[in-house]
Predicted model as a PDB file, atoms N, CA, C, CB and O in Angstrom, pLDDT in the B-factor column:
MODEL        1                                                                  
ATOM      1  N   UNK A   1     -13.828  16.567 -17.442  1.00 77.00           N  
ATOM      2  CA  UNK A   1     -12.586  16.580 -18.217  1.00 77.00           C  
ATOM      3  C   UNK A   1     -11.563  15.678 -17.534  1.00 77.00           C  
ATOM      4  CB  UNK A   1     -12.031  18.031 -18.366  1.00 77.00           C  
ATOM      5  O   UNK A   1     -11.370  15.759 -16.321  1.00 77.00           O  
ATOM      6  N   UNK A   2     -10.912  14.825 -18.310  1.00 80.00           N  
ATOM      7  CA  UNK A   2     -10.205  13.935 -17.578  1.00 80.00           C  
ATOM      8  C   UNK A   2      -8.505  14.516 -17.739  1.00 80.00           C  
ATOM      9  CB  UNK A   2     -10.559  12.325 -18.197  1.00 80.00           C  
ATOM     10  O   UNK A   2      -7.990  15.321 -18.515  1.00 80.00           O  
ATOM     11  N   UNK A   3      -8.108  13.912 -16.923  1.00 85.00           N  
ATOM     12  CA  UNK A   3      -6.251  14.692 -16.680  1.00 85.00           C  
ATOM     13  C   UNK A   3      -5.462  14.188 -17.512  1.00 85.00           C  
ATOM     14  CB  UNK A   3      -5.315  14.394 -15.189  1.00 85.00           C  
ATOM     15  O   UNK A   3      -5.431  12.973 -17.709  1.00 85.00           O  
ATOM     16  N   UNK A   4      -4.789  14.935 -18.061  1.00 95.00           N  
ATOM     17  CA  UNK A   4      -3.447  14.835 -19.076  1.00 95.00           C  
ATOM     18  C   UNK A   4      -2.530  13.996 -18.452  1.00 95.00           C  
ATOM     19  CB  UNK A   4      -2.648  16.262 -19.388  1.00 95.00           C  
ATOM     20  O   UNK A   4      -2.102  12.976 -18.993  1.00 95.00           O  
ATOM     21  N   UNK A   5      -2.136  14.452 -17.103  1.00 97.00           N  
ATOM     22  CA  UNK A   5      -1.196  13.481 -16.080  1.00 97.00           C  
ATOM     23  C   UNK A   5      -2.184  12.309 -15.541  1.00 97.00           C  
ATOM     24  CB  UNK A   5      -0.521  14.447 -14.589  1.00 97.00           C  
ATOM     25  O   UNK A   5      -3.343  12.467 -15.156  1.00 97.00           O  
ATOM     26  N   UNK A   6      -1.280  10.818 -15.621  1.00 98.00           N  
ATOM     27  CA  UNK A   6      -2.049  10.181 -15.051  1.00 98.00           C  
ATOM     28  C   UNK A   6      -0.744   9.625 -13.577  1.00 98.00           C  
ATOM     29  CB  UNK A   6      -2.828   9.027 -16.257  1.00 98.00           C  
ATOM     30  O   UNK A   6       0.484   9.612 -13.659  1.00 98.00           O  
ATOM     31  N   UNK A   7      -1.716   9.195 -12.245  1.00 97.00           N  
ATOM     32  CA  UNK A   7      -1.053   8.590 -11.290  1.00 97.00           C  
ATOM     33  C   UNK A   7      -0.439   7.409 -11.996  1.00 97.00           C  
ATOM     34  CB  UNK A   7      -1.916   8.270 -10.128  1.00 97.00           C  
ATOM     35  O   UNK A   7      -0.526   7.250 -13.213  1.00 97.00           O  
ATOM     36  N   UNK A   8       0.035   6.787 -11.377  1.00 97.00           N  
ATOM     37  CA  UNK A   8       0.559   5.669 -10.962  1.00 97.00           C  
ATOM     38  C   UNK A   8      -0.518   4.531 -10.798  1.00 97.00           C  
ATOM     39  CB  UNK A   8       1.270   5.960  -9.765  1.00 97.00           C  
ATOM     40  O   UNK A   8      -0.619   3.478 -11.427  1.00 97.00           O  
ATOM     41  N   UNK A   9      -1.380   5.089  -9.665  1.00 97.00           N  
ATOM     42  CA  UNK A   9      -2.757   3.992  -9.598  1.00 97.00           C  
ATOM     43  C   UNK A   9      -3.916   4.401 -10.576  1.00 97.00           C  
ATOM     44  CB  UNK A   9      -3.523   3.976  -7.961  1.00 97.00           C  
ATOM     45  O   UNK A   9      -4.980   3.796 -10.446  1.00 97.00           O  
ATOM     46  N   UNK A  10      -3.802   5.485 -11.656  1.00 97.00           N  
ATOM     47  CA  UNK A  10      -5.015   5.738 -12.620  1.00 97.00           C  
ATOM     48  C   UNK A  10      -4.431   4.718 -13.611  1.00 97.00           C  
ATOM     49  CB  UNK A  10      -5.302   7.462 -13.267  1.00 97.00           C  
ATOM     50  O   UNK A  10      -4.938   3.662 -13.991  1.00 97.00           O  
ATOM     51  N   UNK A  11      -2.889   5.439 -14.049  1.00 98.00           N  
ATOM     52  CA  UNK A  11      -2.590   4.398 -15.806  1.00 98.00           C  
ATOM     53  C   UNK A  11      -2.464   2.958 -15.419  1.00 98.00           C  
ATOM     54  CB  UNK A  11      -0.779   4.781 -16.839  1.00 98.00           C  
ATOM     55  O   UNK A  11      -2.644   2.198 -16.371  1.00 98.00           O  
ATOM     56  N   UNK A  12      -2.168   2.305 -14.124  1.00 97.00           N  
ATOM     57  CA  UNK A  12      -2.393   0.909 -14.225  1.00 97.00           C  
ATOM     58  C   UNK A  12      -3.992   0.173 -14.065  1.00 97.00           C  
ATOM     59  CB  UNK A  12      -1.483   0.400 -13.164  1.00 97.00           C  
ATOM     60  O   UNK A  12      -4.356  -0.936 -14.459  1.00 97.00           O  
ATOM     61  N   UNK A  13      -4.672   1.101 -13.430  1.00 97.00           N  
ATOM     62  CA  UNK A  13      -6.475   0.872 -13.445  1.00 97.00           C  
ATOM     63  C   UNK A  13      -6.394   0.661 -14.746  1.00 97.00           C  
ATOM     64  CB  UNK A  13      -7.714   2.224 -12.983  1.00 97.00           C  
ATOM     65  O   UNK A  13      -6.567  -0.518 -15.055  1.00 97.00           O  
ATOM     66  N   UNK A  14      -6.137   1.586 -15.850  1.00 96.00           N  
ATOM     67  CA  UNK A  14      -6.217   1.271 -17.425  1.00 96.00           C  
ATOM     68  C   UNK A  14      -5.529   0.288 -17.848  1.00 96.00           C  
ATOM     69  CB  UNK A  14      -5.809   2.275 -18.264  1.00 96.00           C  
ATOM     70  O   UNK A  14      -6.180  -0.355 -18.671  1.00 96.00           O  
ATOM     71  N   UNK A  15      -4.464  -0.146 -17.656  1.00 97.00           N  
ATOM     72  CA  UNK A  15      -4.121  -1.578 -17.834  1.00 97.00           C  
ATOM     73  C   UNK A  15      -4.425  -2.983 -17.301  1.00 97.00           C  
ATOM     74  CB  UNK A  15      -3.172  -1.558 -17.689  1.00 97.00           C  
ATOM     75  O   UNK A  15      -4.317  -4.117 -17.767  1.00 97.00           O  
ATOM     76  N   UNK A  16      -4.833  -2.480 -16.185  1.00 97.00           N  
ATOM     77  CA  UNK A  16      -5.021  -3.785 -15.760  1.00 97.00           C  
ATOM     78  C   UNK A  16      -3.835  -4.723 -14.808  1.00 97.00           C  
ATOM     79  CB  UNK A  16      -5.278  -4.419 -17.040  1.00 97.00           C  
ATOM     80  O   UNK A  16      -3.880  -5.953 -14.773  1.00 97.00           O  
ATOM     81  N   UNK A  17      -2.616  -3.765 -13.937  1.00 97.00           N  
ATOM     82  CA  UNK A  17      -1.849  -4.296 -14.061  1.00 97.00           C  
ATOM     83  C   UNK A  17      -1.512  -3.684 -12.493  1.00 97.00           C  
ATOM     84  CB  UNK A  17      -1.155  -4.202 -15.357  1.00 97.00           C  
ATOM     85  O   UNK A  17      -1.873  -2.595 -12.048  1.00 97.00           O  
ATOM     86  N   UNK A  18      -0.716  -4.723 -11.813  1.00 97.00           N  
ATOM     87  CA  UNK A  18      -0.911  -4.185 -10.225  1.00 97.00           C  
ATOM     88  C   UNK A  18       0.828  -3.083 -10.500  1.00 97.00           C  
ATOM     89  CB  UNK A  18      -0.856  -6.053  -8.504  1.00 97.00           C  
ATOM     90  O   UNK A  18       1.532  -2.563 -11.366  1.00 97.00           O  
ATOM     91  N   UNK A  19       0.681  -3.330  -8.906  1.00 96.00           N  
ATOM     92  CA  UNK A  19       1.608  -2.211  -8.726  1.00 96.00           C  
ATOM     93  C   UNK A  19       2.876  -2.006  -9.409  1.00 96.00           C  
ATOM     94  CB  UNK A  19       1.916  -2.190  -7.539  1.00 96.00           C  
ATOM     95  O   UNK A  19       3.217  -1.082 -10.148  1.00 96.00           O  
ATOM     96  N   UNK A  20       3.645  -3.261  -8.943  1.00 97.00           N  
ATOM     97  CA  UNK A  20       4.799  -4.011  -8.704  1.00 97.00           C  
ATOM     98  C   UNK A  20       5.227  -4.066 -10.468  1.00 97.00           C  
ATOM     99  CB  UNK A  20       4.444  -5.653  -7.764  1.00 97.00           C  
ATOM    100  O   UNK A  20       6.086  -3.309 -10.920  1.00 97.00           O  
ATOM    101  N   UNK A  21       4.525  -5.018 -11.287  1.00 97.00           N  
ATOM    102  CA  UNK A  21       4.064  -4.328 -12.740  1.00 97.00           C  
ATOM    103  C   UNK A  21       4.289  -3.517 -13.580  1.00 97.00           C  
ATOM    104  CB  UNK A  21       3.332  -3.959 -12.802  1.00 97.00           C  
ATOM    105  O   UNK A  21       4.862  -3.722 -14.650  1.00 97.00           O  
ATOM    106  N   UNK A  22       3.765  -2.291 -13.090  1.00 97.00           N  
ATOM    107  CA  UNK A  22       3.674  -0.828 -13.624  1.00 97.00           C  
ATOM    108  C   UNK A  22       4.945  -0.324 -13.011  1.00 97.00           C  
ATOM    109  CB  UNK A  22       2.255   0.093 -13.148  1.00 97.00           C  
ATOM    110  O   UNK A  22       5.179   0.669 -13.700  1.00 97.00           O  
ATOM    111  N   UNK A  23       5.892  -0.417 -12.138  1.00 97.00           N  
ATOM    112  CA  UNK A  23       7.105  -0.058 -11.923  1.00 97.00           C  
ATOM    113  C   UNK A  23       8.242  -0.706 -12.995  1.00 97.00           C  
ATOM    114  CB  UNK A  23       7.322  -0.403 -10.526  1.00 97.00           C  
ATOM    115  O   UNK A  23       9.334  -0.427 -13.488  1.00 97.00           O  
ATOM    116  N   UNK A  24       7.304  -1.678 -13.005  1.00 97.00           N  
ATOM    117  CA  UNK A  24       8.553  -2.350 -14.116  1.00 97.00           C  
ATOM    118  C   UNK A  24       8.347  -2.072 -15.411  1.00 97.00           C  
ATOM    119  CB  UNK A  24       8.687  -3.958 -14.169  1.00 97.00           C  
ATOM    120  O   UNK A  24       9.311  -2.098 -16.175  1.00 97.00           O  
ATOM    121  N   UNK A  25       7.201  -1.794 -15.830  1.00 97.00           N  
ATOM    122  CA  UNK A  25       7.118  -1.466 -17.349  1.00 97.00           C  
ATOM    123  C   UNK A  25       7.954   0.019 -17.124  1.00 97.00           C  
ATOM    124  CB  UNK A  25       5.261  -1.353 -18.101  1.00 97.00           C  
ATOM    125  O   UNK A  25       8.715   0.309 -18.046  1.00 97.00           O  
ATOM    126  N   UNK A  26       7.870   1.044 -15.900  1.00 96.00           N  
ATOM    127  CA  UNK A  26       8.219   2.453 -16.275  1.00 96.00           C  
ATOM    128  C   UNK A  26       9.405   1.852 -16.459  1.00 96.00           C  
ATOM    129  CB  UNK A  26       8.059   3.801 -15.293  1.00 96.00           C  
ATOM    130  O   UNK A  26       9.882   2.105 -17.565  1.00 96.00           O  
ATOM    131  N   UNK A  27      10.272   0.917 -15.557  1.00 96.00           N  
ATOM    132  CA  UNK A  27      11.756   1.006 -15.549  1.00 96.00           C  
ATOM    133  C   UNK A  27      11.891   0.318 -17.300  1.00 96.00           C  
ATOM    134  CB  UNK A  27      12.614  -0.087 -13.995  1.00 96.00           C  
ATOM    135  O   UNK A  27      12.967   0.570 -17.843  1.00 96.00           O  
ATOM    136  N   UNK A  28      11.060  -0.345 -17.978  1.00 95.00           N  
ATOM    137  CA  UNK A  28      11.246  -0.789 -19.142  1.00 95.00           C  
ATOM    138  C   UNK A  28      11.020   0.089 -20.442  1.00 95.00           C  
ATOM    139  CB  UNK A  28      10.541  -1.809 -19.138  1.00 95.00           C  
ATOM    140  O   UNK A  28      10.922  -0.343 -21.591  1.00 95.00           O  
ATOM    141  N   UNK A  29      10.967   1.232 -20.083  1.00 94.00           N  
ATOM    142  CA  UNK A  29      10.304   2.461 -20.863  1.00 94.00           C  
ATOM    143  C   UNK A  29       9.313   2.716 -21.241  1.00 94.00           C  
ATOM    144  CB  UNK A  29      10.619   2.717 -21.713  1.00 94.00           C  
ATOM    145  O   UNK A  29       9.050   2.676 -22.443  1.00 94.00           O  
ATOM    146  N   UNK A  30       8.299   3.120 -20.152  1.00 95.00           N  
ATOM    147  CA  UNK A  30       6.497   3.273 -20.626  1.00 95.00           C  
ATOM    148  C   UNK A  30       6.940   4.741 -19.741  1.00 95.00           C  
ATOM    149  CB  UNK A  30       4.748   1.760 -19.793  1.00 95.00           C  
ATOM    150  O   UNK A  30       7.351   5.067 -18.628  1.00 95.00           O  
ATOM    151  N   UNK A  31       6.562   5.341 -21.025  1.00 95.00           N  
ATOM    152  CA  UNK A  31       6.315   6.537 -20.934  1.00 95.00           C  
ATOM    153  C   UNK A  31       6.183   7.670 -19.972  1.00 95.00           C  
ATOM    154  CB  UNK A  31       5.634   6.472 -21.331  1.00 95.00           C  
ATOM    155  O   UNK A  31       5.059   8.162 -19.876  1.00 95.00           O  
ATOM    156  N   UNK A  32       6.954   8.067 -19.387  1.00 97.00           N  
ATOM    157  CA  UNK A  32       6.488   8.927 -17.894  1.00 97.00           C  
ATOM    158  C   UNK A  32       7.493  10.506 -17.622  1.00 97.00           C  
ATOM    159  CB  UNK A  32       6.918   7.614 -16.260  1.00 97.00           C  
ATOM    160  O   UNK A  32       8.427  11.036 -18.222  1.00 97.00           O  
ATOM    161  N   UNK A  33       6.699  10.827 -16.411  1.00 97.00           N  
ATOM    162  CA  UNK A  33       7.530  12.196 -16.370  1.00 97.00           C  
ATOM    163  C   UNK A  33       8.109  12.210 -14.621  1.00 97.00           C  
ATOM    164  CB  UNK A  33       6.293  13.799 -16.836  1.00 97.00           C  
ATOM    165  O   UNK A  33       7.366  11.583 -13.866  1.00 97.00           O  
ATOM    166  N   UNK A  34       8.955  12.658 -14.172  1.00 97.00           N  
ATOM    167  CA  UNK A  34       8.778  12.439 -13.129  1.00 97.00           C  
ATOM    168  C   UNK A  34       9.124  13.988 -12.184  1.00 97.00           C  
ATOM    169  CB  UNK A  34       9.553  11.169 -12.931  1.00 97.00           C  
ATOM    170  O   UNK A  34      10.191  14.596 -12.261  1.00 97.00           O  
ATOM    171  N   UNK A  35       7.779  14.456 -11.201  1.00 96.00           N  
ATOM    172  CA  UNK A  35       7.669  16.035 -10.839  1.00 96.00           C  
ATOM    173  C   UNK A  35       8.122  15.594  -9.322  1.00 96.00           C  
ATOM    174  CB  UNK A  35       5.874  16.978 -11.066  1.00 96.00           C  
ATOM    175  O   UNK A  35       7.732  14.646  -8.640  1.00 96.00           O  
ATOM    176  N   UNK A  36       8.980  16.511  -9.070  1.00 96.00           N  
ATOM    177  CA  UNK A  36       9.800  15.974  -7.495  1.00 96.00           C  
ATOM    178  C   UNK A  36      10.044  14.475  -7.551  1.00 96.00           C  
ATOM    179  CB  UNK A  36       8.740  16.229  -5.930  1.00 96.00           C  
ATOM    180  O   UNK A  36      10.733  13.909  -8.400  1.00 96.00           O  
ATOM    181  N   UNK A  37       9.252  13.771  -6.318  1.00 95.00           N  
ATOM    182  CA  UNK A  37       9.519  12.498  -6.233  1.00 95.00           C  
ATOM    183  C   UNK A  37       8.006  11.334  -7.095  1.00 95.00           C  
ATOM    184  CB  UNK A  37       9.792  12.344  -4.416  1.00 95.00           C  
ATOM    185  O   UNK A  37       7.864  10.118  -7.223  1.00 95.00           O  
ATOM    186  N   UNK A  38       7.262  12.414  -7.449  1.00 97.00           N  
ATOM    187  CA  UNK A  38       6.041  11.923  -8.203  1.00 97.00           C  
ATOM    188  C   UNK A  38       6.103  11.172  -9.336  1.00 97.00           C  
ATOM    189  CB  UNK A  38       5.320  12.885  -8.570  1.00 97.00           C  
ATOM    190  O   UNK A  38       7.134  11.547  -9.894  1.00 97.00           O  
ATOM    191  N   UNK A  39       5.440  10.081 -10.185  1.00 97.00           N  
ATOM    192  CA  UNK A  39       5.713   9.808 -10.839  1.00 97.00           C  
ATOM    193  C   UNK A  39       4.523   9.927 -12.030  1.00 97.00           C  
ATOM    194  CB  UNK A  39       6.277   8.944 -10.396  1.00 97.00           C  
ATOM    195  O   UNK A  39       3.616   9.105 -11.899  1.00 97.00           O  
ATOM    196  N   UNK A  40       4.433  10.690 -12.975  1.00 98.00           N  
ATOM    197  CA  UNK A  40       2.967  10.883 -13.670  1.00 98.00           C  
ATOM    198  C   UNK A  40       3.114  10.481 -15.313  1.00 98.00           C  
ATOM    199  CB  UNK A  40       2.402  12.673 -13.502  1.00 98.00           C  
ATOM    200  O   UNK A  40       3.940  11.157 -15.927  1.00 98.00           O  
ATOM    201  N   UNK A  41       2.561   9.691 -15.893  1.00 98.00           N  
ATOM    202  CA  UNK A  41       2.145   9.137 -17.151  1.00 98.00           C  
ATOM    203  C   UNK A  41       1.328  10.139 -18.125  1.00 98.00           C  
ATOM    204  CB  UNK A  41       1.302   7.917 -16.832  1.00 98.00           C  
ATOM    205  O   UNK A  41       0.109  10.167 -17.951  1.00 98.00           O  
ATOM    206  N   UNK A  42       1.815  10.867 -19.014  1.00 98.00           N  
ATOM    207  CA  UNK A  42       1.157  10.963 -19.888  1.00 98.00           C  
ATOM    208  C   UNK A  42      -0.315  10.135 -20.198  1.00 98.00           C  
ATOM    209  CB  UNK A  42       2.019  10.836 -20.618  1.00 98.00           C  
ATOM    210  O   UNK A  42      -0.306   8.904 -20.198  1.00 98.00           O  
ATOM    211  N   UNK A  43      -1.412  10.797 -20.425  1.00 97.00           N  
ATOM    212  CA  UNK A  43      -2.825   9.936 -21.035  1.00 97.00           C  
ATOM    213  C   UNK A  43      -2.127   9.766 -21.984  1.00 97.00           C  
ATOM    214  CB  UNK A  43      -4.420  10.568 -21.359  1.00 97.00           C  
ATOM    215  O   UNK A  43      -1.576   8.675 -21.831  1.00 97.00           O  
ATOM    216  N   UNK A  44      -1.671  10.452 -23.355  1.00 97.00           N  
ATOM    217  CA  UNK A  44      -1.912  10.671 -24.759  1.00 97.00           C  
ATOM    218  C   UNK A  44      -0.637   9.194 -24.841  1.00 97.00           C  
ATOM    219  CB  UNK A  44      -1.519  12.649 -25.556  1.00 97.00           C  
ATOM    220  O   UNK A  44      -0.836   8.087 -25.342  1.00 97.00           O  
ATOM    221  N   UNK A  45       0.665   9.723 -24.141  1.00 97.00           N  
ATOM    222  CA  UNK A  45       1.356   8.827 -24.189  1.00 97.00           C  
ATOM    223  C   UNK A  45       1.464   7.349 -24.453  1.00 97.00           C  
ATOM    224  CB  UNK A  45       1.594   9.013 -23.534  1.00 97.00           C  
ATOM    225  O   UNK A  45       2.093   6.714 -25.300  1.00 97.00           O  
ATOM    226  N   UNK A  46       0.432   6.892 -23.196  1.00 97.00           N  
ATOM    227  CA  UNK A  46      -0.140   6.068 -22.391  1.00 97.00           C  
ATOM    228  C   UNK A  46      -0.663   5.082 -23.803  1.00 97.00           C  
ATOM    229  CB  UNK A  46      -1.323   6.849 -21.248  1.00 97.00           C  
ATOM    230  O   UNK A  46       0.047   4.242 -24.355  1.00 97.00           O  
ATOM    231  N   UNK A  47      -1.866   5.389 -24.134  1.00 96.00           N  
ATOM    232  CA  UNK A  47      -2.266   5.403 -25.247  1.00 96.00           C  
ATOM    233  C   UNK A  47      -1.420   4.625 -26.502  1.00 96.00           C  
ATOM    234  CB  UNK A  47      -2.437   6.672 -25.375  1.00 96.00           C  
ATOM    235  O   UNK A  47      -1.514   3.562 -27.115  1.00 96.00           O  
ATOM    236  N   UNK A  48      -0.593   5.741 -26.499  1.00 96.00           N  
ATOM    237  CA  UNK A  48      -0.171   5.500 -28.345  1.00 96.00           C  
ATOM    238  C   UNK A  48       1.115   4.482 -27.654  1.00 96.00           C  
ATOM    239  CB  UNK A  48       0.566   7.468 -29.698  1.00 96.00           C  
ATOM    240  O   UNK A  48       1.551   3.854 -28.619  1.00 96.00           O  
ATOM    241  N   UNK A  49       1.844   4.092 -26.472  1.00 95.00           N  
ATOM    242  CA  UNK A  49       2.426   3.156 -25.833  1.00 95.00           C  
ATOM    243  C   UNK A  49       1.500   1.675 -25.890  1.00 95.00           C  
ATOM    244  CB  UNK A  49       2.677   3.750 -24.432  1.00 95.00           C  
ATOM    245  O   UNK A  49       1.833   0.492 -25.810  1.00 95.00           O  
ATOM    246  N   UNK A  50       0.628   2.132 -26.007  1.00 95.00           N  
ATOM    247  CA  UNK A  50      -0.481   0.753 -25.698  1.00 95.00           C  
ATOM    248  C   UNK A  50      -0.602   0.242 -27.508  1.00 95.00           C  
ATOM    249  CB  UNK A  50      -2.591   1.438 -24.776  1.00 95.00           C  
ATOM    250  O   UNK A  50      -0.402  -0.871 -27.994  1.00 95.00           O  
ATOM    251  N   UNK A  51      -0.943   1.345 -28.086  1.00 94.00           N  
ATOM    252  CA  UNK A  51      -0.823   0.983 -29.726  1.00 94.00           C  
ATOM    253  C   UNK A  51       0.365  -0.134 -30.126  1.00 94.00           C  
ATOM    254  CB  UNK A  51      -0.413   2.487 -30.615  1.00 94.00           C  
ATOM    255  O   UNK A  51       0.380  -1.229 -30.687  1.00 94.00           O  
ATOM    256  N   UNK A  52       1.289   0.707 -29.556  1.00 92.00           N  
ATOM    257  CA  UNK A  52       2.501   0.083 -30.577  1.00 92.00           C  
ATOM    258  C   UNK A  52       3.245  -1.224 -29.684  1.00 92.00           C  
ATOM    259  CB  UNK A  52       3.890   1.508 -30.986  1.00 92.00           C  
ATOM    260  O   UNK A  52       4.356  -1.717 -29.881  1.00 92.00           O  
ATOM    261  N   UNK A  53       2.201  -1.597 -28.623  1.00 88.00           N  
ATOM    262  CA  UNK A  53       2.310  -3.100 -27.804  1.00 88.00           C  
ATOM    263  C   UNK A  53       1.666  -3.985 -28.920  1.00 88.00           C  
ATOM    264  CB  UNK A  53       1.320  -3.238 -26.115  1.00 88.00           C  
ATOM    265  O   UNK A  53       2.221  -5.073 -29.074  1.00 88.00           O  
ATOM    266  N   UNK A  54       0.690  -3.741 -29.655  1.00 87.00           N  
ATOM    267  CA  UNK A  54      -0.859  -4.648 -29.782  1.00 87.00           C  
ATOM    268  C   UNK A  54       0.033  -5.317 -31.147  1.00 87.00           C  
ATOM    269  CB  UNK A  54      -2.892  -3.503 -30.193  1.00 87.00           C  
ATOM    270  O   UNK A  54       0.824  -4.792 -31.930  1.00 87.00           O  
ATOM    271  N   UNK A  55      -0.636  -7.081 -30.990  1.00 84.00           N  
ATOM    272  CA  UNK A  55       0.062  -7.793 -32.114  1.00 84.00           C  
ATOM    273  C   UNK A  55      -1.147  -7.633 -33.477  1.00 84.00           C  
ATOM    274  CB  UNK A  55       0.442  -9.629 -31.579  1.00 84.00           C  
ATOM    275  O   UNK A  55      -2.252  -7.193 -33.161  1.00 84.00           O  
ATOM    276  N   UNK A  56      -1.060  -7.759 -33.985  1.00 77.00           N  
ATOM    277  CA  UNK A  56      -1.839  -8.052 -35.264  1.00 77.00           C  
ATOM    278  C   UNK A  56      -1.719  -9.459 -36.046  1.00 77.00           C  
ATOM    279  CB  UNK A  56      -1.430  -7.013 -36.227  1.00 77.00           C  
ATOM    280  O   UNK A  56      -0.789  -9.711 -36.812  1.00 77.00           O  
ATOM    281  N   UNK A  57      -2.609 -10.200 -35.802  1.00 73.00           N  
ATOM    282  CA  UNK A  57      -2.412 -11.458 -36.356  1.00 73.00           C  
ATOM    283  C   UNK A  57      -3.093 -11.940 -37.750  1.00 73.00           C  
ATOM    284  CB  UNK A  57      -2.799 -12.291 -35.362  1.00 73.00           C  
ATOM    285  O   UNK A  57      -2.876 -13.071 -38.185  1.00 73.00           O  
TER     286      UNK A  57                                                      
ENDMDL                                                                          
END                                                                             
């Protein structure tokens, strides 16, 4: 069963996208929660964030 919360280094493995990156998309509004000083991504989120990137040509 895979986790509802994703790290930091799981949802950018799924993108494709290094660190430095994925700080900037959160600060650009990709989807996240943040528990103490942790920072965890929604999967489902993640996802339907990735949908409504994709162009259709």
């Amino acid at each position: 069963m895979e986790p509802n919360l994703l790290t930091i280094d799981e949802a950018r493995n799924i993108l494709r996208v290094g660190r430095n990156v994925m700080y900037q998309l959160i600060k650009q509004g990709l989807p996240h929660i943040t528990i103490g000083k942790q920072i965890r991504i929604p999967r489902e989120a993640l996802y339907k964030w990735i949908e409504s990137k994709m162009f259709v040509s």
